[in-house]
C-alpha positions as CSV (number, residue, x, y, z in Angstrom):
1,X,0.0,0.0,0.0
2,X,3.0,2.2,1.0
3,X,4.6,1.8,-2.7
4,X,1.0,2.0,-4.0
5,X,0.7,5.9,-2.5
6,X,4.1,6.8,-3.2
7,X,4.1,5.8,-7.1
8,X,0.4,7.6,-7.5
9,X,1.7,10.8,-5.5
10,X,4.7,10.9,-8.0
11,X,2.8,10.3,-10.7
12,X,0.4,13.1,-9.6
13,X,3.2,15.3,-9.3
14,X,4.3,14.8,-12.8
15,X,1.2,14.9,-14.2
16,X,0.5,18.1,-12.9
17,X,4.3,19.7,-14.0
18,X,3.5,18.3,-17.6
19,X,0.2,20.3,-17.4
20,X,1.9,23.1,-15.8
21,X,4.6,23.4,-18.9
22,X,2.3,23.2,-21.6
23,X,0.9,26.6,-20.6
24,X,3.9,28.0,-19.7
25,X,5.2,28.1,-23.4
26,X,2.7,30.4,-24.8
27,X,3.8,33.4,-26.0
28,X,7.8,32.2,-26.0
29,X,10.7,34.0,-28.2
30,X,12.9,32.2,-30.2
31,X,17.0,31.7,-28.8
32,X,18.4,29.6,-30.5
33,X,19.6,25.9,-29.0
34,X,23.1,26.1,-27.4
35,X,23.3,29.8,-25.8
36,X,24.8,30.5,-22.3
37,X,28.0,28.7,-23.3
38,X,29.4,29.3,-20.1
39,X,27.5,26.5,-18.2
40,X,28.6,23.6,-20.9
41,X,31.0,21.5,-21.5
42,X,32.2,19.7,-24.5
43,X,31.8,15.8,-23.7
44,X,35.1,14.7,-23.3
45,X,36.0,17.6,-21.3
46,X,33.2,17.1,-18.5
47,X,34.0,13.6,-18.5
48,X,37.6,14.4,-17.3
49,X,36.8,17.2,-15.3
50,X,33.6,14.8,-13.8
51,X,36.1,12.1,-13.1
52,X,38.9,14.5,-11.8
53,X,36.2,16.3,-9.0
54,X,33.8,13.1,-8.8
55,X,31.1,15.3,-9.9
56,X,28.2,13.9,-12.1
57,X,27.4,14.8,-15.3
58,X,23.9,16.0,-16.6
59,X,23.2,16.2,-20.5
60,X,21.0,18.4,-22.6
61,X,19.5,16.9,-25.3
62,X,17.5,19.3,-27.1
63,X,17.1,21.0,-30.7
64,X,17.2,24.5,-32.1
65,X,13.3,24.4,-33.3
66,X,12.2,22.9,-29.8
67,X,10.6,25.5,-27.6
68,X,10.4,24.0,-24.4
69,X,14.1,24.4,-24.9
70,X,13.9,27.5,-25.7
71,X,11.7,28.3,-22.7
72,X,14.7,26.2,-20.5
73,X,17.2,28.4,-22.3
74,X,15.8,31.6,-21.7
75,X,14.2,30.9,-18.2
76,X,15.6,28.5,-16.2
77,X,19.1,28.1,-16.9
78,X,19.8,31.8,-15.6
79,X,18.8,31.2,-12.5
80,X,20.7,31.5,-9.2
81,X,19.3,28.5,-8.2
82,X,20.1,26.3,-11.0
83,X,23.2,27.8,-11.9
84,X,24.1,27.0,-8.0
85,X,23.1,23.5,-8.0
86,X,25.0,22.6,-11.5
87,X,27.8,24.3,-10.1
88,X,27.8,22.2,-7.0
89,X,26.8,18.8,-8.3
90,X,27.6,18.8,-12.1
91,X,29.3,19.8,-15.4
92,X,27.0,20.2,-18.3
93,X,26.9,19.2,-21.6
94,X,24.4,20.2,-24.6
95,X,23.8,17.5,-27.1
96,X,21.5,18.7,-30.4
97,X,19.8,16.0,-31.2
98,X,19.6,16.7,-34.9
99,X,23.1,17.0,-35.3
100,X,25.9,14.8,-36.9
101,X,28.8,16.6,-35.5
102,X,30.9,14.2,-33.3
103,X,30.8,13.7,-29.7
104,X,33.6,11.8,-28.1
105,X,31.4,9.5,-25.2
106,X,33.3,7.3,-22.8
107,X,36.3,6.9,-24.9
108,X,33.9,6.1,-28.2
109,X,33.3,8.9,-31.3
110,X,29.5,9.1,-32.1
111,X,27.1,11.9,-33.4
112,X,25.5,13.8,-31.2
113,X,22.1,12.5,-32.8
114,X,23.2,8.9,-32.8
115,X,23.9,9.7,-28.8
116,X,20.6,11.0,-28.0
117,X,19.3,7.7,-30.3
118,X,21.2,5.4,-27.9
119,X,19.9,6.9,-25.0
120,X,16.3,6.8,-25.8
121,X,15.6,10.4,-26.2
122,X,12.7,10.7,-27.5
123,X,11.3,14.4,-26.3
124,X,13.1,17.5,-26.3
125,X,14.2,18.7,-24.1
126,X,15.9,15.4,-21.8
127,X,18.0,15.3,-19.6
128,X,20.2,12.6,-19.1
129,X,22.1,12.3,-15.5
130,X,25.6,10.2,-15.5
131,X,28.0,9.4,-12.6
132,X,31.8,10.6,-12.7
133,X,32.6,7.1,-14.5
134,X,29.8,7.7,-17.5
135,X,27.3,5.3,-16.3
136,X,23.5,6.5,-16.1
137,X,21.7,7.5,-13.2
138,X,18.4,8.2,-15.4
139,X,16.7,10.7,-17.6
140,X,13.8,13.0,-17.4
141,X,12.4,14.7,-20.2
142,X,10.6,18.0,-20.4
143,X,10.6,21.5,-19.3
144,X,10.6,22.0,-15.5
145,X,10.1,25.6,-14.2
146,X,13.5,26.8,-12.4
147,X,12.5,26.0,-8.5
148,X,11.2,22.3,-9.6
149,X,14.6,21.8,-11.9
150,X,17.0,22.9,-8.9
151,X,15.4,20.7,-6.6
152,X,15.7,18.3,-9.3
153,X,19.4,18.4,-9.8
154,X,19.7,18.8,-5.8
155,X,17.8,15.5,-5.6
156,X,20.5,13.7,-8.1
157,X,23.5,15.6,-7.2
158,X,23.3,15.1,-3.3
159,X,22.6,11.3,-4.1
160,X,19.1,11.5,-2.6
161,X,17.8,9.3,-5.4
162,X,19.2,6.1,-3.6
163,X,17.4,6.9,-0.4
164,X,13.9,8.3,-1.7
165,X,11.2,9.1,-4.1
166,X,11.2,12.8,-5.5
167,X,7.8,13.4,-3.8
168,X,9.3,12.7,-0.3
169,X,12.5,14.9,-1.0
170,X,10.1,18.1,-2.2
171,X,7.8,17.3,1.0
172,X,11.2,17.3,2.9
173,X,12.5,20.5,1.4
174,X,9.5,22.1,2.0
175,X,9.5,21.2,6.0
176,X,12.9,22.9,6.2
């Protein structure tokens, strides 16, 4: 029953934040896909550098024509928040999933789309989240307004995925 609850209060949570970011993208201008440079990482480099600091690694997979990117781009990304949380817990990399140039992944050259391919991204934007040694922690795809996505990368960075749903790490945040 305890599983039960917490698997329908997750999935109530992201049912609403889907329902949430659909309305949020109305009236969104166009930047294009790979802006705010300062924040990324070419592969190989965050790899090292994750390796070197035992930092994780999240990855960007989104498009130029995508706007929920867009939206992430423009008003998420420059937050305090989130800039503090990737600085803390991660090194960032942007993959476009519609692009052939090469990406150098754990030692292996691929294209960026044939990356985003292998790690079943099928919605822009995804993110991908990777441990220091390039193995996958998980993925979520779509938008996330900036208080839900620091939380977010708080929840993965601080390793409080192995201890507890999401739901129950927002109800503890909240408490404090």
């Amino acid at each position: 029953m305890k599983n039960r609850k917490a698997n329908y209060n997750a999935s109530k949570f992201f049912i609403t934040l889907m329902f949430l970011s659909i309305f949020a993208t109305l009236g969104v201008s166009r930047v294009a896909y790979g802006q705010d440079e300062n924040i990324w990482y070419k592969m190989q480099k965050a790899q090292r550098l994750a390796r070197k600091n035992n930092k994780k690694i999240i990855i960007y997979a989104g498009a130029n024509w995508c706007i929920y990117c867009q939206k992430m781009d423009e008003e998420v990304f420059p937050k305090k928040a989130v800039i503090d949380s990737l600085d803390t817990y991660f090194y960032g990399v942007k993959v476009d999933v519609d692009s052939q140039a090469p990406i150098i992944f754990n030692g292996k050259t691929v294209s960026q789309n044939h990356f985003a391919r292998e790690h079943h991204v099928r919605s822009t934007p995804t993110f991908i989240f990777l441990n220091s040694d390039g193995t996958v922690i998980g993925n979520q795809p779509g938008y996330m307004p900036a208080k839900t996505f620091s939380r977010l990368l708080g929840y993965i960075g601080s390793e409080a995925y192995k201890k507890m749903e999401f739901g129950t790490y927002l109800t503890n945040r909240s408490k404090k």
